[in-house]
N, C-alpha and C positions, 0 to 999 in steps of 0.2 A: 652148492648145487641143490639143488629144492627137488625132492621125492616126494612126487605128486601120487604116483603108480607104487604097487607095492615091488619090491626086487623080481618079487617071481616073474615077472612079467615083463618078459626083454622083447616081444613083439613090437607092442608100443613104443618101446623106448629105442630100437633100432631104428623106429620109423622117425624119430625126433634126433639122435644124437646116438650113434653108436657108442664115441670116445664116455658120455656119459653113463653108458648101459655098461662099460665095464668097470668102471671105478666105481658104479651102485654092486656090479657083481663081487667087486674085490671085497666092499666091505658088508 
């Protein structure tokens, strides 16, 4: 999974892929 965006920022990343906004949150 490529982290474009830093973690902090689950706006964006909700907007693209929730399932991937929590496995950036988990790790």
């Amino acid at each position: 999974m490529l982290q474009i965006w830093p973690v902090r920022n689950p706006r964006p990343c909700a907007e693209k892929v929730i399932i991937n906004c929590n496995m950036n949150n988990f790790i």
